[in-house]
SEDRENPA-508933 format. One record per residue: residue in three letters; z, y, x of N, C-alpha, C, O, CB in turn. Coordinates in steps of 0.1 Angstrom, whole numbers, padded with zeros to 4 digits, always signed. Each point is the difference from the previous one (the first is absolute). Glycine has a CB too. Example, Ala and Ser with C-alpha at 12.3 -4.5 7.8 and 13.67 -1.06 7.14 Angstrom:
BEGIN
ALA+0078-0057+0132+0000+0012-0009+0000+0012+0009+0007+0000+0010+0005-0012-0029
SER-0019+0023+0015+0000+0011+0009+0008+0011-0008+0001+0011+0005-0023-0017+0007
This chain:
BEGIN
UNK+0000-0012+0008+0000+0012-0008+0000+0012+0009+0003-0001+0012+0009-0011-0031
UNK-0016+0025+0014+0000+0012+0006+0010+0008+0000+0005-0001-0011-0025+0000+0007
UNK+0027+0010+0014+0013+0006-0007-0007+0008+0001-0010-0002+0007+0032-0004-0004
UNK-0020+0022-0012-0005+0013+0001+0016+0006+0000+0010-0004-0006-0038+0004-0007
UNK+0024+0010+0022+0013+0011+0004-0005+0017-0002-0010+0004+0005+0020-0024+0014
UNK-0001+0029-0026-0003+0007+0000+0012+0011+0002+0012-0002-0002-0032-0010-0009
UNK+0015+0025+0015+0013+0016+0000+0007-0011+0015-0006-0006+0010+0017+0020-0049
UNK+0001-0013+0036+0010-0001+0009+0000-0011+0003+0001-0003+0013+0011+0019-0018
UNK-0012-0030-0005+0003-0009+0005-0016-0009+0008-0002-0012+0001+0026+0016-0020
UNK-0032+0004+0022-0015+0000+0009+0005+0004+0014+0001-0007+0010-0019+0016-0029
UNK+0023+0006+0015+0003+0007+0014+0013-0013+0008-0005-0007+0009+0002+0040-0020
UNK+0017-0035+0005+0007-0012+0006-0006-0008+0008+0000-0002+0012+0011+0001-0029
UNK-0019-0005+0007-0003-0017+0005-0012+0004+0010-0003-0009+0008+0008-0009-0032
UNK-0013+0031+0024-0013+0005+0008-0013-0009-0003-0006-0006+0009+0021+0016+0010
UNK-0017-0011-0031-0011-0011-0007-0001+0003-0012+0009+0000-0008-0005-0017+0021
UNK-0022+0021-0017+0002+0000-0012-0002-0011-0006+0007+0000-0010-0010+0018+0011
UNK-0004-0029+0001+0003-0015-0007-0002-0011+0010-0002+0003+0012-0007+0005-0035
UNK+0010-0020+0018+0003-0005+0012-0001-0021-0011+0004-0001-0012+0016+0031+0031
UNK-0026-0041-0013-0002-0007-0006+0012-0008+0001+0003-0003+0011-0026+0007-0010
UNK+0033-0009-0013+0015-0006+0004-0004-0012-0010-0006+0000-0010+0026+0024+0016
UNK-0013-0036+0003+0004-0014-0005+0014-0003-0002+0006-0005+0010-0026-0002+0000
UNK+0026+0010-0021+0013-0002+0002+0004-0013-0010-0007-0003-0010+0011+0031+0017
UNK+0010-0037-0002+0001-0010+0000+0001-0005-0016+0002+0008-0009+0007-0005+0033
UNK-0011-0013-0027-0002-0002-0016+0013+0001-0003+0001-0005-0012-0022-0010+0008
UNK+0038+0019+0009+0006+0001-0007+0002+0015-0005+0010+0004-0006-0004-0025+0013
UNK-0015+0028-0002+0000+0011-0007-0010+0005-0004-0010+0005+0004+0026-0002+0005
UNK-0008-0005-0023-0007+0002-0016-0002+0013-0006-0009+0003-0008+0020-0022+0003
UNK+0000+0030+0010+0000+0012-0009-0005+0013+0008-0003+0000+0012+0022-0011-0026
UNK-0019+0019+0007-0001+0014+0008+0013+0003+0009-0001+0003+0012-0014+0006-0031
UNK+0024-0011+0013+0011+0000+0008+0005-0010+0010+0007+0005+0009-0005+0007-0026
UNK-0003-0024+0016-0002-0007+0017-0012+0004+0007+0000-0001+0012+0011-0022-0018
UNK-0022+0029+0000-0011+0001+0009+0007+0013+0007+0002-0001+0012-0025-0010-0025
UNK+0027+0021+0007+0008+0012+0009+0009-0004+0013-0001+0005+0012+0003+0006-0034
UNK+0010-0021+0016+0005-0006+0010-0005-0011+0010+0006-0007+0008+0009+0015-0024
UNK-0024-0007+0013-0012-0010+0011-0002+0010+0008+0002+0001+0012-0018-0020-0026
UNK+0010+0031+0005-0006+0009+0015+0010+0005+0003-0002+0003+0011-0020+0004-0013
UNK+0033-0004-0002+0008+0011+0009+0007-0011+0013+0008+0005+0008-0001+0017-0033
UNK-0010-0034+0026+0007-0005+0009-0010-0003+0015+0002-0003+0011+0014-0007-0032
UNK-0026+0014+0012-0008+0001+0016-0004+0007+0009-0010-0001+0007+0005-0009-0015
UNK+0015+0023+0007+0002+0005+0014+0002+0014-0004-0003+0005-0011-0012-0022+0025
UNK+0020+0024-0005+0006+0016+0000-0002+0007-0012+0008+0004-0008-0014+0000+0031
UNK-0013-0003-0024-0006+0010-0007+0004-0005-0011+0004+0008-0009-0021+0000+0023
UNK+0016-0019-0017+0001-0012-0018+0011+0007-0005+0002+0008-0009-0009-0038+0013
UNK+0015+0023+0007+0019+0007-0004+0000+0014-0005+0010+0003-0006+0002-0016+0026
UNK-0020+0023-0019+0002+0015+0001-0009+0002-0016+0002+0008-0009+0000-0002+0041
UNK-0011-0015-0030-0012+0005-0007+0006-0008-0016-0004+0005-0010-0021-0003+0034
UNK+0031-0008-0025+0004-0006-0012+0022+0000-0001+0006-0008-0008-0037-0012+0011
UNK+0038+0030+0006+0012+0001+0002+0003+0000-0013+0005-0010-0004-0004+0019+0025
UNK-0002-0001-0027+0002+0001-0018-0011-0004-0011-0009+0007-0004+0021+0013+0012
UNK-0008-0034-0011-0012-0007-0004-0002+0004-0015-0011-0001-0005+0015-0018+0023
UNK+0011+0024-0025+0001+0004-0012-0010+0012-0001-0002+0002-0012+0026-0012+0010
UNK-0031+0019+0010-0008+0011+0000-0011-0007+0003-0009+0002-0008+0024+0016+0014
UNK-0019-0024+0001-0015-0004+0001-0006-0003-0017+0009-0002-0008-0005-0011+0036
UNK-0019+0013-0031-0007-0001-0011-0012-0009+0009-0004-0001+0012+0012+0024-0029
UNK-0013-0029+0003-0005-0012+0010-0012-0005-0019+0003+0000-0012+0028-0010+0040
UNK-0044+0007-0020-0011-0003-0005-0007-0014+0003-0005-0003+0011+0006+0028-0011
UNK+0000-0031-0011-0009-0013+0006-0009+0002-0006-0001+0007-0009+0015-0024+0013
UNK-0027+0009+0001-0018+0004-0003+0003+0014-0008+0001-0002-0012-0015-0026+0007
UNK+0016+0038+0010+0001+0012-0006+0007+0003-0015-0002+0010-0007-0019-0010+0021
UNK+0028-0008-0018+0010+0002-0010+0016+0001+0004+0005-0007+0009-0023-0005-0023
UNK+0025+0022+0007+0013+0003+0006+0011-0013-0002+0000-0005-0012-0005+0032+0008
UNK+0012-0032+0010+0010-0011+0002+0009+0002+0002+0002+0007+0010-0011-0016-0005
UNK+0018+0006-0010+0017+0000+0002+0001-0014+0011-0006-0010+0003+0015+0022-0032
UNK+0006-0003+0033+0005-0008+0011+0001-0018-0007-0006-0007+0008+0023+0034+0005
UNK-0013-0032-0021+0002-0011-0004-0021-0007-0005-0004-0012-0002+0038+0021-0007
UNK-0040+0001+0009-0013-0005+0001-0011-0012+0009-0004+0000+0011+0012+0022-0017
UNK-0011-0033-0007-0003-0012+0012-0016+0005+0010-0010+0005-0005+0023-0029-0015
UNK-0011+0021+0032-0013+0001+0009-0011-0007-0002-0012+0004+0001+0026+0001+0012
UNK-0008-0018-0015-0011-0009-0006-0016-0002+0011-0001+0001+0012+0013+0010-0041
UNK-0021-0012+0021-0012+0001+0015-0006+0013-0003-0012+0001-0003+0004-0027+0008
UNK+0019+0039-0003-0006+0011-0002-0010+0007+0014+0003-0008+0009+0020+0010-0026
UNK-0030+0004+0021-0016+0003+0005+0005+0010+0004-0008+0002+0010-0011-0011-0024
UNK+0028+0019+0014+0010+0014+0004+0008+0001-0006+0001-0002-0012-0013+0013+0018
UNK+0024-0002+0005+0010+0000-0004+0003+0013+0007+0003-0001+0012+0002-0024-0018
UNK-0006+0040+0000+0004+0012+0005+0015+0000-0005+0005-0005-0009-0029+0016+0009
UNK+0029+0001+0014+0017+0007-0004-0005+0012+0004-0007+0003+0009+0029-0021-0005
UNK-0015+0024-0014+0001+0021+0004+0012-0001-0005+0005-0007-0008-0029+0023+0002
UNK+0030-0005+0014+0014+0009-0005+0000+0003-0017-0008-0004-0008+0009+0019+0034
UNK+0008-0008-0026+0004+0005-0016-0017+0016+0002-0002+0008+0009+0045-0016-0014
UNK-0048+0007-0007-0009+0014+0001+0006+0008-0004+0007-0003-0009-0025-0005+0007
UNK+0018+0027+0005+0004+0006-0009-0012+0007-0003-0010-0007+0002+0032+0007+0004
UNK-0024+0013-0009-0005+0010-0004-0002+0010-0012+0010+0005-0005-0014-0019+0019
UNK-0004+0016-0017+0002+0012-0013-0011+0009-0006+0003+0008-0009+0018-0006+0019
């Protein structure tokens, strides 16, 4: 699957996507977070507050308990603001 990264948590990890195989026991959006944040400095920084990341599989928005399934991409951006 593809990760897409975007805003800050791009700048962290210094990638904007990147092709990831992560292990079949993780199923959700949220072990996939804690998959990446364990692999190394930038992961840890780029996903430190996982409750703020937002996160998109094949381009639809997903909650953290969201299954991954054989999703094709999987983007995280920060919280957006604007006005």
């Amino acid at each position: 699957m593809k990760a897409v990264y975007f805003a800050s948590v791009r700048e962290r990890i210094g990638l904007t996507e990147e092709g990831i195989s992560p292990p079949a026991n993780v199923a959700t959006v949220s072990q996939l977070i804690g998959w990446l944040a364990a692999r190394g400095e930038g992961y840890a920084l780029a996903f430190a507050n996982a409750a703020t990341i937002r996160t998109a599989i094949d381009k639809s928005h997903a909650r953290p308990e969201s299954l991954i399934g054989s999703a094709h991409e999987v983007a995280f951006f920060p919280p957006m603001t604007g006005g």
